[in-house]
C-alpha angles and dihedrals in degrees: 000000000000123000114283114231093247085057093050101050089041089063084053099043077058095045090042089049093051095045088055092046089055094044086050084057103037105034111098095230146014112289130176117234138177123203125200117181122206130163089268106055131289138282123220115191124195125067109309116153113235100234083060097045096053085042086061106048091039086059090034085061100048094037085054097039088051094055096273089143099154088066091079096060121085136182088209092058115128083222083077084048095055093046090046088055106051092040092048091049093038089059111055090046087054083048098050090039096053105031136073119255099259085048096050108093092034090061107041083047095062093031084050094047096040078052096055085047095057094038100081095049091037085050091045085057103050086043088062090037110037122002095046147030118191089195095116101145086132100028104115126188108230098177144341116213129190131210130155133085144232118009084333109074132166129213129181121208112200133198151171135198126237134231115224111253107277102016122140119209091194 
C-alpha cells in the first residue's frame, strides 16, 4: 500500500518544523518566518538566505533520520493556535451555558484561561500524533527554489520519498 498525502505532508510539516529550529539557532540575528506543508515539500516564507536555509534542511534531515524526533515539534506551530482557539472557545460556551447571569463572564473567563494553558501541551501532542511524523528514513530533498523580493522572500523546499533497493510497488 503506497503513502497516503496526509502522510506525506505530515513528514514535511516535521522536517519544516526542524529547519526552522536550526535557522532560529544559527541565524545571527532574529528573523520572522513563516512554514506551509504540503505532500510535495514546504514553503518558508521571511529573509533567509538560501545557503542557510539549504544548510538547515540538509542538518533537519539528518538530525530527524538519526532519531532526532523532538525536532519536529514546535511551540510556534499554528497547530497550538488552532487548539487554543477551539478550547478556548469551547469553554466559555460550556460557562454561559452552565452557569447563572451574574456568574457568566467570571467563569468564561477562567475556563477560557484554564483553555489557553492546556493548549500548548495538548498542541504539542497532536503535533507528535497527528500533524507530523518525524519518521523520514526515506524522505529525500530533491530542490530547494527561491522567489520573492525584497525583505519577503519565498523559498520552496521540495522532496520525494524513496523506495528501499529491491522493493516492488506492484
Amino acid at each position: 500500500m503506497g503513502i497516503t498525502l496526509l502522510e506525506r505532508t505530515r513528514e514535511n510539516h516535521a522536517l519544516e518544523h526542524a529547519t526552522i529550529a536550526i535557522l532560529l539557532r544559527t541565524l545571527p540575528r532574529p528573523v520572522r518566518m513563516l512554514g506551509r506543508s504540503t505532500p510535495s515539500g514546504f514553503y518558508l516564507h521571511g529573509n533567509v538566505p538560501t545557503e542557510h536555509l539549504t544548510a538547515a534542511v540538509e542538518e533537519a534531515l539528518q538530525r530527524l533520520q538519526r532519531g532526532e524526533s523532538s525536532l519536529a515539534i514546535s511551540p510556534l506551530c499554528g497547530t497550538n493556535l488552532a487548539v487554543a482557539g477551539v478550547l478556548a472557545g469551547l469553554s466559555a460556551a460550556a460557562a454561559f451555558s452552565a452557569a447563572t447571569r451574574p456568574e457568566r463572564w467570571l467563569r468564561a473567563i477562567l475556563m477560557a484561561t484554564a483553555a489557553a494553558l492546556l493548549a500548548q501541551p495538548l498542541g504539542q501532542l497532536l503535533q507528535k500524533y497527528v500533524t507530523t511524523s518525524a519518521r523520514l528514513e526515506r524522505v529525500q530533498v530533491t530542490r530547494i527554489l527561491r522567489t520573492g523580493r525584497g525583505s519577503w522572500t519565498v523559498h520552496r523546499v521540495e522532496t520525494r520519498r524513496v523506495e528501499p533497493a529491491g522493493f516492488d510497488p506492484g
